[in-house]
C-alpha positions in Angstrom: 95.5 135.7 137.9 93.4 133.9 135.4 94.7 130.6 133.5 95.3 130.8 129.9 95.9 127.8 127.4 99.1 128.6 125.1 96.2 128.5 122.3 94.1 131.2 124.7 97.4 133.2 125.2 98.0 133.5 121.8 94.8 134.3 120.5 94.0 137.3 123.0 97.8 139.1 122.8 99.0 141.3 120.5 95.9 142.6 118.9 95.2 139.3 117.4 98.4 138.7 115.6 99.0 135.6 118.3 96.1 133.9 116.3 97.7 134.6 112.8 101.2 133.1 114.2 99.0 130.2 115.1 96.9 129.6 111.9 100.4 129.5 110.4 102.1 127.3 112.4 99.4 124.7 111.7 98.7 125.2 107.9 99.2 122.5 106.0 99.0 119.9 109.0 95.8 117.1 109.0 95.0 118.5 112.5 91.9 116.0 113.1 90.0 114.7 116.0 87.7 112.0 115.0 88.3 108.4 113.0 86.7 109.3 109.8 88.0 107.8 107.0 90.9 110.7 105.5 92.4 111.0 102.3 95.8 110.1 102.1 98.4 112.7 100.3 98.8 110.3 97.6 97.9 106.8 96.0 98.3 104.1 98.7 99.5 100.6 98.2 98.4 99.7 101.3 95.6 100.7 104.0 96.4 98.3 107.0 99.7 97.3 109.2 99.7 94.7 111.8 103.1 95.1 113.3 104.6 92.1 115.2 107.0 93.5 117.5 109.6 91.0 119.2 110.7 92.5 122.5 114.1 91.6 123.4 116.5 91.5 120.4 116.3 88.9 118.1 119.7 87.8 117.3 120.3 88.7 113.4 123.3 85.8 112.8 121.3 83.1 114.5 118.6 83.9 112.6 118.9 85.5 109.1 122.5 86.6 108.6 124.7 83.9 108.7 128.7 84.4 109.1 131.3 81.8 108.4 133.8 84.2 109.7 132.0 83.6 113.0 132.8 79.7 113.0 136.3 80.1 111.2 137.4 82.5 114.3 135.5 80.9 116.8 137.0 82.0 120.0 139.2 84.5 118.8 139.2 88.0 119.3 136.9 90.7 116.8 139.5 93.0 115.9 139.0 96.9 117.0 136.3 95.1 119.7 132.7 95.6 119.8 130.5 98.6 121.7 130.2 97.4 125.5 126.8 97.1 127.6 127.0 94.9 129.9 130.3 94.2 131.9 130.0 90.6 131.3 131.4 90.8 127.5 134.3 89.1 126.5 135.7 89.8 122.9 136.1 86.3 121.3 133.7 85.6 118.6 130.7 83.5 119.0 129.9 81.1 116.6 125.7 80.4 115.4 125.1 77.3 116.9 122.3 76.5 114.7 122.4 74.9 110.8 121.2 77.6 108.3 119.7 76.3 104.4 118.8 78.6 101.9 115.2 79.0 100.5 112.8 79.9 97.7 113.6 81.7 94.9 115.4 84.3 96.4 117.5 82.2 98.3 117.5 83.3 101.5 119.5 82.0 104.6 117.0 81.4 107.5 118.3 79.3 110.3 116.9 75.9 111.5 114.7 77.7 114.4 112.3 79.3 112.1 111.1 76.3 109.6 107.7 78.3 109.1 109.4 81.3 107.9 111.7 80.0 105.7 108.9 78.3 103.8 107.4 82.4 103.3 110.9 84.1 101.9 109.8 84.9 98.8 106.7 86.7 100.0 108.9 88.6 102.7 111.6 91.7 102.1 114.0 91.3 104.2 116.6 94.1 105.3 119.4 93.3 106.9 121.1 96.4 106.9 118.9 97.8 110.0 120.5 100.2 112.5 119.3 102.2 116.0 120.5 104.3 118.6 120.4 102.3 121.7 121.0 99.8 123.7 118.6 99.5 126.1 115.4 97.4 125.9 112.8 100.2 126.8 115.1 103.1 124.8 115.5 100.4 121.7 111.5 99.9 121.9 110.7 103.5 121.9 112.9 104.0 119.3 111.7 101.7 116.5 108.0 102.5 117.5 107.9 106.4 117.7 111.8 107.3 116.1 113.2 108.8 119.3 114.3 106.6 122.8 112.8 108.9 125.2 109.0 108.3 126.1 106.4 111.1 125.1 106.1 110.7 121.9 103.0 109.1 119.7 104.2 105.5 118.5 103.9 104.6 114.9 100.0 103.2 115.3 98.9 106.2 116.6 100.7 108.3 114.0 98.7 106.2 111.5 95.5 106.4 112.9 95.5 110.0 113.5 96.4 110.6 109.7 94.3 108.3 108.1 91.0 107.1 110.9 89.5 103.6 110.6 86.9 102.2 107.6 85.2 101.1 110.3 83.3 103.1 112.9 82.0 100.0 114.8 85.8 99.3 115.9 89.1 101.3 116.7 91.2 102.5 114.3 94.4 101.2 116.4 94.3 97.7 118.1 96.9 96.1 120.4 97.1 92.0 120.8 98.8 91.3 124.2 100.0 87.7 125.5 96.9 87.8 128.3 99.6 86.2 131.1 101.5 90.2 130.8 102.8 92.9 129.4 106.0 92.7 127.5 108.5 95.2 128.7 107.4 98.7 128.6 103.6 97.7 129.1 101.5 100.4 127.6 103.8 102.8 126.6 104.5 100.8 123.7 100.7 101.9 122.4 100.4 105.4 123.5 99.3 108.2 121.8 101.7 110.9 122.8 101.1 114.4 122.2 98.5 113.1 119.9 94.4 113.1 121.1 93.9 110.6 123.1 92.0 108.9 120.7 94.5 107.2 119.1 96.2 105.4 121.2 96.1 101.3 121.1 93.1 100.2 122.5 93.8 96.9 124.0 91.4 93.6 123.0 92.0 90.6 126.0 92.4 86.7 124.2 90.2 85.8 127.1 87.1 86.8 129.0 85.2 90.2 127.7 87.3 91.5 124.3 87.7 95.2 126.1 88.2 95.7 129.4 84.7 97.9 131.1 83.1 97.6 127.7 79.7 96.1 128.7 77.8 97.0 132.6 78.5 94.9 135.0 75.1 94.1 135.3 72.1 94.2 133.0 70.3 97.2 132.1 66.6 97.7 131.2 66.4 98.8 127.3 67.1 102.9 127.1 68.6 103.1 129.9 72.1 102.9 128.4 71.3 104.9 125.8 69.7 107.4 127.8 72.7 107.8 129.7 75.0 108.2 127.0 72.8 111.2 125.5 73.3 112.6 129.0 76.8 112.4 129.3 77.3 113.8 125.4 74.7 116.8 126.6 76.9 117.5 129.6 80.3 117.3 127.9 79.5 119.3 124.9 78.4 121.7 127.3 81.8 121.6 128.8 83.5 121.8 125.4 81.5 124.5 124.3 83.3 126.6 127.8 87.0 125.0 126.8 87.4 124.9 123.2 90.3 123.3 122.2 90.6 120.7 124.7 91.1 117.2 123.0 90.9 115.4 125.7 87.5 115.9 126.2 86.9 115.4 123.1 87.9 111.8 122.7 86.1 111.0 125.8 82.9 112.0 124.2 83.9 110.3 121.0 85.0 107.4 122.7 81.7 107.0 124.4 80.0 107.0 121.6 83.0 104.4 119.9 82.5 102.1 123.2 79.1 101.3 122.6 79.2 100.5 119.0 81.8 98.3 120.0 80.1 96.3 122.5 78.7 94.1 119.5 81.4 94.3 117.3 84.2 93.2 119.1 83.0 90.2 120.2 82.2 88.8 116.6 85.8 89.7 115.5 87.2 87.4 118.8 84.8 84.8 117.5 86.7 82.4 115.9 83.9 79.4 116.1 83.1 79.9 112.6 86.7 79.4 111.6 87.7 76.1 109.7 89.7 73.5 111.1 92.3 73.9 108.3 92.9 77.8 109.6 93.1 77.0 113.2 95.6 74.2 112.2 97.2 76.8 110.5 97.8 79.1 112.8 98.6 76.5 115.2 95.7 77.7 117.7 95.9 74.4 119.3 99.4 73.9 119.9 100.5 73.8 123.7 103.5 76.4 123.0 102.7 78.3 119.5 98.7 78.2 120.7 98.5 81.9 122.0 100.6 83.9 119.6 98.9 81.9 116.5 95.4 83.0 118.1 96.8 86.6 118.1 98.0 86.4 114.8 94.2 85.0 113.5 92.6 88.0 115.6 95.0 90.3 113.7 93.6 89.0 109.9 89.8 89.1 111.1 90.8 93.0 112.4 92.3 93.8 109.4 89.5 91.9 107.7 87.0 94.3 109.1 88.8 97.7 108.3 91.2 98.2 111.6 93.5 99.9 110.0 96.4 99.2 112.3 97.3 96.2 114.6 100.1 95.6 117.3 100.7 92.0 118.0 103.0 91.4 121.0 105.0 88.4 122.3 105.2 86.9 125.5 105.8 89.3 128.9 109.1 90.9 129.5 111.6 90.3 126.4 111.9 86.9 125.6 114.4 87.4 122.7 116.7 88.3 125.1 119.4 86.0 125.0 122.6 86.6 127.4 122.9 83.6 127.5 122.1 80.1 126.9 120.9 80.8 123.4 120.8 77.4 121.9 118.9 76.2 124.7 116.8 79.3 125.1 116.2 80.4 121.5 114.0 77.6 120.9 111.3 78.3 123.2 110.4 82.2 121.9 111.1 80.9 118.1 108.7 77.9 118.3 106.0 80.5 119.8 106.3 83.4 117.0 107.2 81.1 114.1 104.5 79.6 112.9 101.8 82.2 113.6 103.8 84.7 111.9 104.1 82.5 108.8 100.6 81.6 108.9 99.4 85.0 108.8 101.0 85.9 106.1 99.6 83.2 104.0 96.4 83.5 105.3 96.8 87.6 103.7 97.9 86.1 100.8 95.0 83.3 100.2 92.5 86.0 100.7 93.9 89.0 98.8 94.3 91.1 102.0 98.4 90.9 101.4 98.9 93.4 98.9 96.8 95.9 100.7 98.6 95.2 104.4 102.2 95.6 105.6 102.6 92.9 107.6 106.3 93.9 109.7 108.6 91.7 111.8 110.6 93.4 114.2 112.6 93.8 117.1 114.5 96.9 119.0 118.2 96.1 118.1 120.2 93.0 117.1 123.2 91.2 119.1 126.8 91.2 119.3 129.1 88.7 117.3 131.3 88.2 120.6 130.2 85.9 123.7 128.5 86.9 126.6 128.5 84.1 129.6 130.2 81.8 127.4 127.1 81.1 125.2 124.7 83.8 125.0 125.2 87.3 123.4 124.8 90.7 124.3 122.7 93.6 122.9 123.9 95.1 119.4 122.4 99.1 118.1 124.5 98.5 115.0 123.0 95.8 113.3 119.9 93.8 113.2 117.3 92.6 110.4 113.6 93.3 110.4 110.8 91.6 107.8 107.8 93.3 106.0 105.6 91.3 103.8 103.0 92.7 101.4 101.4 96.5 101.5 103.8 96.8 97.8 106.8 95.8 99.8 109.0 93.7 97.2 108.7 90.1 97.8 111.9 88.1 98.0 114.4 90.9 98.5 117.6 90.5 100.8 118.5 94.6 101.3 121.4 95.4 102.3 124.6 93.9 104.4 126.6 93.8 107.6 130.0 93.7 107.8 132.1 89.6 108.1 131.0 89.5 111.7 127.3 90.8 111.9 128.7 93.4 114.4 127.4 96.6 111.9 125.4 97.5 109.0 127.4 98.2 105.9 125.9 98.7 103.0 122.9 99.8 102.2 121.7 100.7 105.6 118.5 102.0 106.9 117.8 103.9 110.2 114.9 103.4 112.0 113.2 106.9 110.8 113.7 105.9 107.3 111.9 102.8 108.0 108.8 104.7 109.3 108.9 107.3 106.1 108.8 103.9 104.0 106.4 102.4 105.6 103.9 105.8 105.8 104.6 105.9 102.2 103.1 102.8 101.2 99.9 104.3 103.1 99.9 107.1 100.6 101.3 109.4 103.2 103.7 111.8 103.1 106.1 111.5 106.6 106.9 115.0 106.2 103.2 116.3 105.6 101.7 114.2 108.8 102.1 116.8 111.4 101.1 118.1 114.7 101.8 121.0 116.4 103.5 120.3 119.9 105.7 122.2 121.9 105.7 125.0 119.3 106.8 123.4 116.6 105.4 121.0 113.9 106.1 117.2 114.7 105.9 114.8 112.3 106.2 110.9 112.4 109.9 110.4 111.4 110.6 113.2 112.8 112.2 114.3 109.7 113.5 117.8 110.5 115.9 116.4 113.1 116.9 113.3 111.5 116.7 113.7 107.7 114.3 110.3 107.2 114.1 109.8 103.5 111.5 106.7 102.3 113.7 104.0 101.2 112.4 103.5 97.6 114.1 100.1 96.8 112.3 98.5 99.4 109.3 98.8 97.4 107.3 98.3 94.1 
């Protein structure tokens, strides 16, 4: 019995009517295989993210929501309790061990272990109202990256560069900035494209050695011969397509060819940061023994954006070093001193060059943590609460959104789920959550996926 695609199956069955049931399923959907610039569904405030994601749960009242309830009941029980994930847990409250002041303008609370940031609050919007659906590390990840916990789906990068491509040809349209020692935890599923072509998921650039991995032969060819070869394979494989329309997978390859050897010159001047000053590096702290790595990952991230990537993942160090069961006042220090001061950096590097108000800079982790103990001095994971930071890309500068309840334990007022994040932040592309869709499964999927969980852009949020 011959094989037939759904897309085959539908065309050739019921005297053609499966094609009309397929033309209409995908009207009105940006179905698009290539990174060509696209319009966007309206005007944009931004064209660029570069999303710093901090694997592990960053602890939301040791770090921007303070709680004198939590020192004035030290050791006393939260009444009602708090959501159990770990065994461990004992329900007496936990107080911040570390001195909060408030800053700029705005007057924000930021706590002693981010001195950088706090001197940035009134450039950042800051929402402390955030709220998920899980509490597991991998599940949490998934969620705030593609807006469902199970794996499968096409994170927010790829989302992005599928609906919009990349102003520049020369590089991809979706970049990913590892710690070279590992991956944090969930390795590349935290860049993958999904359902989506395989063309945009994150392609990853290396902080040391060769930029991309197999970019350049292993040894020297004569002039032509590369090119020859490539002219080959694209003869060959559009011969293939041309026998299996349809397929996108074989269609990125071809593209990506093509992509890979434009690239072979252009990503090593973007990882060129001899031409730098002195005063940058210093400011991004490229030197230091400790904040050193993710400062040169946060520099790499402005010179992509620079160049018209249009979306950037910068990750922390392996596994999920925000993950603080324990020991937090001796443990926080070492995964705050390494984000802090890049993170600040690159926003006023943005700024300083009038990239900020065309990129969404985003701080973020999966979840937040509990107000109670865990281990005596470390706290557990918390799906009901945690606070997340965008700066520029017409996000409003200096806002505090939002509100937890006297302990921390869960989001109050004001509160905004993780798909309403991702309709906001689409937004300020000029995109339209609800009108970025692909057909998948037989039926349209969209970004937020909006007809399952109601996302609505969160309009005070922005300018």
């Amino acid at each position: 019995m011959p094989f037939f695609t759904r897309r085959q199956l539908l065309e050739r069955t019921c005297l053609g009517f499966g094609s009309m049931v397929l033309a209409d399923l995908l009207r009105g959907a940006s179905v698009a295989n290539d990174l060509k610039p696209r319009s966007t569904h309206f005007p944009a405030k931004a064209k660029a993210v570069i999303q710093l994601v901090q694997n592990g749960g960053p602890s939301q009242m040791d770090l921007f929501d303070p709680k004198p309830e939590l020192t004035r009941l030290a050791g006393q029980p939260l009444p009602g309790g708090v959501e159990i994930h770990q065994p461990n847990n004992v329900n007496t409250l936990l107080p911040a061990p570390f001195e909060f002041k408030k800053y700029g303008q705005c007057g924000m609370d930021v706590s002693e272990m981010l001195p950088h940031t706090a001197g940035i609050v009134d450039e950042l919007c800051f929402i402390r109202s955030m709220h998920t659906e899980h509490n597991n590390h991998l599940e949490g990840l998934n969620m705030l990256l593609t807006c469902k916990i199970f794996p499968g789906r096409p994170v927010m990068g790829a989302w992005v560069s599928y609906a919009l491509g990349t102003e520049n040809q020369s590089l991809p349209a979706y970049v990913v900035l590892r710690d070279p020692a590992g991956y944090t935890i969930g390795g590349k599923q935290l860049w993958a494209n999904g359902y989506l072509p395989a063309l945009y998921q994150g392609v990853e650039f290396s902080m040391k050695g060769a930029p991309v991995h197999h970019l350049n032969p292993p040894e020297p060819q004569a002039p032509g011969v590369q090119r020859a070869t490539l002219d080959l394979l694209a003869k060959m494989n559009e011969g293939h397509m041309s026998e299996h329309p349809g397929e996108s997978e074989l269609e990125a390859r071809i593209r990506n060819f093509e992509l890979a050897a434009r690239m072979q010159l252009a990503a090593g001047e973007v990882l060129d940061i001899s031409k730098e000053s002195d005063a940058t590096r210093k400011l991004y702290g490229v030197d230091h023994p400790k904040a050193g790595s993710y400062g040169l990952r946060c520099l790499m991230a402005r010179r992509l954006v620079e160049r018209g990537v249009r979306f950037v993942q910068v990750t922390t160090s392996p596994g999920q070093p925000w993950d603080h069961h324990n020991s937090i006042k001796r443990d926080m220090h070492k995964i705050a001193t390494e984000v802090d001061q890049g993170s600040a950096a690159l926003v006023k590097d943005l700024a300083s060059r009038g990239l900020l108000d065309s990129t969404i800079v985003m701080w973020a982790g999966e979840f937040g943590r509990l107000p109670t103990t865990q281990n005596g001095d470390g706290r557990d994971h918390n799906r009901n609460a945690f606070t997340l930071w965008f700066a520029g890309g017409g996000f409003r500068k200096g806002l505090i959104y939002g509100e937890t309840d006297e302990f921390g334990y869960k989001s109050v007022v004001n509160r905004v789920s993780v798909p309403d994040m991702i309709a906001t932040v689409l937004g300020q592309l000029g995109l339209d959550h609800q009108k970025v869709q692909y057909e998948h499964g037989g039926r349209m999927e969209t970004p937020s996926d909006v007809t399952v969980t109601g996302a609505k852009p969160v309009k005070d949020l922005v300018s």
